[in-house]
BADRENLUM-227952 format. One record per residue (C-alpha): z, y, x; residue in three letters; residue number from 0. Coordinates in Angstrom, 1 decimal. Example, Ala and Ser with C-alpha at 12.3 -4.5 7.8 and 13.67 -1.06 7.14 Angstrom:
% BADRENLUM-227952
       w       v       u  timi  zalum
     7.8    -4.5    12.3   ALA      0
     7.1    -1.1    13.7   SER      1
***
This chain:
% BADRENLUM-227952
       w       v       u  timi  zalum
   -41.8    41.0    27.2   UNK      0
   -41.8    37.2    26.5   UNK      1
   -38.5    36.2    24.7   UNK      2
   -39.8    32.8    23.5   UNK      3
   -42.4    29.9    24.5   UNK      4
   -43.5    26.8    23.8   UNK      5
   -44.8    23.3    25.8   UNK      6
   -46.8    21.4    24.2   UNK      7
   -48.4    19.3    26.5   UNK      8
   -48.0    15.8    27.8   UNK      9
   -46.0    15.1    31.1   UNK     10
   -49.5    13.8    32.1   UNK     11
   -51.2    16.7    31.3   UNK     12
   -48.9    19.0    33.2   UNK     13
   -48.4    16.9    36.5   UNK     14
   -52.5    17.0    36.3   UNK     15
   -53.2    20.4    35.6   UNK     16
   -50.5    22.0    38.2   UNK     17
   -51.2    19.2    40.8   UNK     18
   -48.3    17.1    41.1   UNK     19
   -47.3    13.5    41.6   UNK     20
   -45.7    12.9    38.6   UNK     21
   -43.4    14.0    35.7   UNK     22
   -40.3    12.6    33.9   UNK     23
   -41.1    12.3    30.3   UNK     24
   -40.4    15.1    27.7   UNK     25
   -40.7    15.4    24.1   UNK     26
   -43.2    18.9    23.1   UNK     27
   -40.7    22.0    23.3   UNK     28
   -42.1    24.1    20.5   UNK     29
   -38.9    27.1    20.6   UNK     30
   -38.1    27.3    24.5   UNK     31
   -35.1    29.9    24.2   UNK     32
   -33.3    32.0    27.0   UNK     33
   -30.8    30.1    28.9   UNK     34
   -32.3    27.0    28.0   UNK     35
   -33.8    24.6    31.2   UNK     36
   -37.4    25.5    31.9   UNK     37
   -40.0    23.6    33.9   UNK     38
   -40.9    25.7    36.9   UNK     39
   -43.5    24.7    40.0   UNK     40
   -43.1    25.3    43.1   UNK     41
   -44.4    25.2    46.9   UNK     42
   -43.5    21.4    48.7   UNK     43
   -43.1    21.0    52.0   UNK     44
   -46.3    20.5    53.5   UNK     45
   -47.7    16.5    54.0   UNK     46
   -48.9    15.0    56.9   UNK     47
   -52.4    14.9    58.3   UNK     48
   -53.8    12.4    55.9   UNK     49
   -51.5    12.0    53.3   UNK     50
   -52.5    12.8    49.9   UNK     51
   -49.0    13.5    48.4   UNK     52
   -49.0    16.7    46.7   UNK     53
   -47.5    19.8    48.5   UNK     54
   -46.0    20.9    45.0   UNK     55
   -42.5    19.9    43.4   UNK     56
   -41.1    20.6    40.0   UNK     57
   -38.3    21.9    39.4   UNK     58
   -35.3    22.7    36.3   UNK     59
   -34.6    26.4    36.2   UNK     60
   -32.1    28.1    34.0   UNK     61
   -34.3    30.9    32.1   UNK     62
   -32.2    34.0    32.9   UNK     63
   -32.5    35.0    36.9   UNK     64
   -29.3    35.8    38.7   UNK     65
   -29.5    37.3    42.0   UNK     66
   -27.7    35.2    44.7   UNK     67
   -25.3    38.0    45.7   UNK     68
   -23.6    38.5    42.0   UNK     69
   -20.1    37.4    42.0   UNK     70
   -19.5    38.1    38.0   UNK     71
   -21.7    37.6    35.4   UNK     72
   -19.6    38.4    33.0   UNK     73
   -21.2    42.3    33.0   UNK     74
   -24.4    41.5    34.0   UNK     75
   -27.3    41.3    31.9   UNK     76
   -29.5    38.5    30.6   UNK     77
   -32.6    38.6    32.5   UNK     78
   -35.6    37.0    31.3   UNK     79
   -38.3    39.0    32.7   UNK     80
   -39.2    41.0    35.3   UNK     81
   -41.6    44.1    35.3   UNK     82
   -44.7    42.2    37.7   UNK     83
   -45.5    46.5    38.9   UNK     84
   -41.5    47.0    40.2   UNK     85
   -40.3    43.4    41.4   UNK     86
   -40.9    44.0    44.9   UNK     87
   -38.9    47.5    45.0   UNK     88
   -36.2    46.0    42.8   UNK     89
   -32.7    44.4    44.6   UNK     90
   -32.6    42.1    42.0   UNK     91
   -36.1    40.7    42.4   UNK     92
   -37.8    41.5    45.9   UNK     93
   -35.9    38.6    48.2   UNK     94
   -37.2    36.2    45.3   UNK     95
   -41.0    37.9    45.0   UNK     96
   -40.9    37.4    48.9   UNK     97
   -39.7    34.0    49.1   UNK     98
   -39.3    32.3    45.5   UNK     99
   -42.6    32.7    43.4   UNK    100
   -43.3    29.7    41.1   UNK    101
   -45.5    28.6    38.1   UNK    102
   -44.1    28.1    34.6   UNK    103
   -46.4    26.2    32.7   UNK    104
   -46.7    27.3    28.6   UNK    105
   -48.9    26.6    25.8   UNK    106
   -48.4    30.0    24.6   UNK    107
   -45.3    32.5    23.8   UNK    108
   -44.0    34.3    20.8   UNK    109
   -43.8    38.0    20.1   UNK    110
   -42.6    40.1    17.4   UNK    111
   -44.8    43.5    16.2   UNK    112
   -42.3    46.1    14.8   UNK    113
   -43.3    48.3    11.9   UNK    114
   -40.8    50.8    11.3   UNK    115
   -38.4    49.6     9.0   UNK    116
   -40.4    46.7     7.9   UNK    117
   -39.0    43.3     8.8   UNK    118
   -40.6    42.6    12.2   UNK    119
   -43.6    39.9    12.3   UNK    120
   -43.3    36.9    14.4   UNK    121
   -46.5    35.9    16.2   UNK    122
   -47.6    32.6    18.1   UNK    123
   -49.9    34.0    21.2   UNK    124
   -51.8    31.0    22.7   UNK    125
   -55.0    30.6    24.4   UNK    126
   -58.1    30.2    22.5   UNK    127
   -59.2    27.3    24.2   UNK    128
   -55.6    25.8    23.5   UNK    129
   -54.8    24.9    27.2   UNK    130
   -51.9    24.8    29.1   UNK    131
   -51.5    27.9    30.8   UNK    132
   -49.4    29.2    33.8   UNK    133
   -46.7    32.2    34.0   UNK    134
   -45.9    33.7    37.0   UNK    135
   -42.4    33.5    37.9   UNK    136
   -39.8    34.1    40.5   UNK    137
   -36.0    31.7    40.9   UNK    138
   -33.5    32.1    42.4   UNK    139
   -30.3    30.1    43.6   UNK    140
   -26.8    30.6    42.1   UNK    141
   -23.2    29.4    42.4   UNK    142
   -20.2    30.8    40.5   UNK    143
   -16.4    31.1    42.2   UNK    144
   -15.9    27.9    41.8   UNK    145
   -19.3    26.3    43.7   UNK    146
   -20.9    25.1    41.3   UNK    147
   -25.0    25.7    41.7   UNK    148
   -28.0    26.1    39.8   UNK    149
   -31.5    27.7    39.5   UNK    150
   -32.1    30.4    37.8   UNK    151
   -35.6    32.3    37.1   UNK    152
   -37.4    34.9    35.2   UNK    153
   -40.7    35.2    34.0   UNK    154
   -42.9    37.9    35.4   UNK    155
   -44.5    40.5    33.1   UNK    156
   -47.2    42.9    32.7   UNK    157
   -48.8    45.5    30.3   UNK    158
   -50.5    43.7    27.2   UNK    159
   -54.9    43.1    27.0   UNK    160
   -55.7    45.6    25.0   UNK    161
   -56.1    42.7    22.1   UNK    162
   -52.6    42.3    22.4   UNK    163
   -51.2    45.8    22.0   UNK    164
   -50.7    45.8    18.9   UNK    165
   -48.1    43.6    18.7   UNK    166
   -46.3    44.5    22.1   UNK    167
   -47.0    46.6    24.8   UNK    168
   -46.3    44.0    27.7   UNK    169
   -46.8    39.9    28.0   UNK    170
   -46.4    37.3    30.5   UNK    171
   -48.5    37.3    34.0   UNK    172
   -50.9    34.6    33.4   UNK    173
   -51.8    33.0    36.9   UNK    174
   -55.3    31.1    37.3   UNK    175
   -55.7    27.5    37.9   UNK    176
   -57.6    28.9    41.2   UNK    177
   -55.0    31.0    42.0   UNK    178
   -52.3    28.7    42.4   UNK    179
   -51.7    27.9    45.5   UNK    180
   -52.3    31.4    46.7   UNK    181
   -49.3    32.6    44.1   UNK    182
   -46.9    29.5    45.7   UNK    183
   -47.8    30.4    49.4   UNK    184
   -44.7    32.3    50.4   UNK    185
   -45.0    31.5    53.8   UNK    186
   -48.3    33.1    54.7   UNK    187
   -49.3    35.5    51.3   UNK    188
   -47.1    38.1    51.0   UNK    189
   -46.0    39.8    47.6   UNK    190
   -48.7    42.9    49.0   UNK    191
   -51.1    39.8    49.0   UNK    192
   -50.9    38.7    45.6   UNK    193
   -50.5    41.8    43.8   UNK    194
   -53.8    41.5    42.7   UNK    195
   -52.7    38.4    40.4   UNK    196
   -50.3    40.8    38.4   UNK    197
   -52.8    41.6    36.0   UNK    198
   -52.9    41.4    32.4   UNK    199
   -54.7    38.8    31.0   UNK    200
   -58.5    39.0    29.8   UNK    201
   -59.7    40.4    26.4   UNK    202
   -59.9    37.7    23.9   UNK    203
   -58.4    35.1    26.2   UNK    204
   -55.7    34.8    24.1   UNK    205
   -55.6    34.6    19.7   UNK    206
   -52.4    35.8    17.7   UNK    207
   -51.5    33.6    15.3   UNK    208
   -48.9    35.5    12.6   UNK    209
   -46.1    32.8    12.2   UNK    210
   -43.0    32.9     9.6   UNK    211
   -39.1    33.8    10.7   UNK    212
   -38.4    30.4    11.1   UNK    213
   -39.5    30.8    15.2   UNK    214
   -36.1    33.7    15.3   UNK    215
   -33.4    30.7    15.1   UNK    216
   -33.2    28.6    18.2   UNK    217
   -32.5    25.3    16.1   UNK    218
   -35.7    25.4    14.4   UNK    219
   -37.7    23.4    17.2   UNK    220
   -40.2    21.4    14.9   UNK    221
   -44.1    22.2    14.9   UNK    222
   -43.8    24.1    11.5   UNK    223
   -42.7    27.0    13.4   UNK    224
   -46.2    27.2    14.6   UNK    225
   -47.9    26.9    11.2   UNK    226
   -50.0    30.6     9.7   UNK    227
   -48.1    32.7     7.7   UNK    228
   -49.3    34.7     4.9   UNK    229
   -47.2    37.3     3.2   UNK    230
   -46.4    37.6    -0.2   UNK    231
   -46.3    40.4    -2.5   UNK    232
   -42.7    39.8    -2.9   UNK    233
   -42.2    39.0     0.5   UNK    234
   -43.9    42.6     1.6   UNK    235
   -41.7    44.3    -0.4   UNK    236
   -38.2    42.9     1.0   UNK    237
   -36.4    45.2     3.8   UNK    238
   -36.0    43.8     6.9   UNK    239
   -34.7    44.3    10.5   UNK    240
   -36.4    46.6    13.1   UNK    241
   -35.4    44.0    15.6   UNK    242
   -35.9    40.1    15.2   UNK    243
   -32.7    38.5    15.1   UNK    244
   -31.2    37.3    18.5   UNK    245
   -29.3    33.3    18.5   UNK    246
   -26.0    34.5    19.2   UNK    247
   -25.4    31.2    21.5   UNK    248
   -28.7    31.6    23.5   UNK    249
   -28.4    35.2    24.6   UNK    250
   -25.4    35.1    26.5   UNK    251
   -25.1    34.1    29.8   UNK    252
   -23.1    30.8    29.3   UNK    253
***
């Protein structure tokens, strides 16, 4: 799964590399949390003959998809991914694989590698080359009883490389620079089309960087979450949690 990721690049950077006009500025998000606003890309409405405005938009997506037709959220689950193999077959996800696909750019993403009753290891998982990278992901419109509207999304998830695996057994969809525009065509590629893209991402691509506790609390949002960690005797010898700890005001749905 991918419970956690980071942005690091300039709004510069990220209007080059995904192809649009421009970006409002942004400070680097080192600890992007569920429910929090994420940057997602998406198809533009087509230019004119000639015109050399982008056909790309960005957009401000709550991370935590809610399928247009729920009434209540009060019982309904916080979701943050979506299994890439099932999407298309699940109520909750197939209008928005069809129709709503978008980019979410990353510098990387955290995961946590549980050892039995060991406290669980953080990791920082970003690419080797230590670009900006692209999740696939879906979003999806939403308005509560009273009207009020916002986006929603998910990020879209496959089984880990196989350099991965031992830390999780899934990770994010990485999409292609080259890919792009195929992944954002909704009008003419259809989720049968693409299903090629929902692929884990290639051996060694990626280098797992073992990273303190610090990344588990949601107001820790400075670079030192990023920095090695090496374990201490002591340190080793402490019980911990099977399960990294979860920000209380971050997993819930408002």
């Amino acid at each position: 799964m991918c419970g956690r990721f980071s942005l690091l690049g300039t709004p510069e950077e990220i209007a080059a590399y995904l192809a649009l006009m421009e970006l409002e500025a942004f400070p680097p998000r080192y600890n992007i949390a569920p429910t929090q606003p994420i940057l997602m890309v998406i198809a533009g409405e087509t230019p004119p003959p000639g015109s050399n405005r982008p056909d790309r938009r960005a957009l401000l997506v709550r991370w935590g998809f809610i399928p247009g037709w729920i009434k209540d959220t009060a019982n309904y689950p916080l979701m943050i991914n979506a299994r890439s193999e099932t999407a298309i077959e699940k109520a909750s996800f197939k209008t928005a694989m069809r129709h709503r696909r978008a980019l979410i750019p990353a510098s990387g993403f955290y995961e946590w590698r549980r050892d039995g009753n060991r406290k669980s290891q953080a990791y920082w998982v970003r690419p080797r080359n230590g670009a900006t990278i692209a999740f696939a992901g879906i979003y999806e419109p939403w308005a509560n009883a009273e009207g009020s509207e916002m986006d929603t999304g998910a990020i879209l998830t496959t089984s880990a490389s196989e350099d991965l695996r031992f830390i999780h057994d899934r990770m994010p969809v990485i999409i292609e620079q080259k890919d792009f525009a195929r992944w954002l065509d909704c009008k003419t590629q259809e989720p049968r089309h693409v299903a090629d893209l929902l692929r884990p991402a290639q051996a060694d691509f990626f280098e797992a960087i073992p990273v303190s506790d610090k990344v588990n609390k949601v107001d820790n949002t400075g670079s030192e979450i990023q920095e090695r960690f090496v374990e201490t005797l002591a340190e080793a010898k402490k019980p911990g949690r099977v399960k990294p700890p979860e920000p209380d005001s971050q997993m819930k749905l408002f």
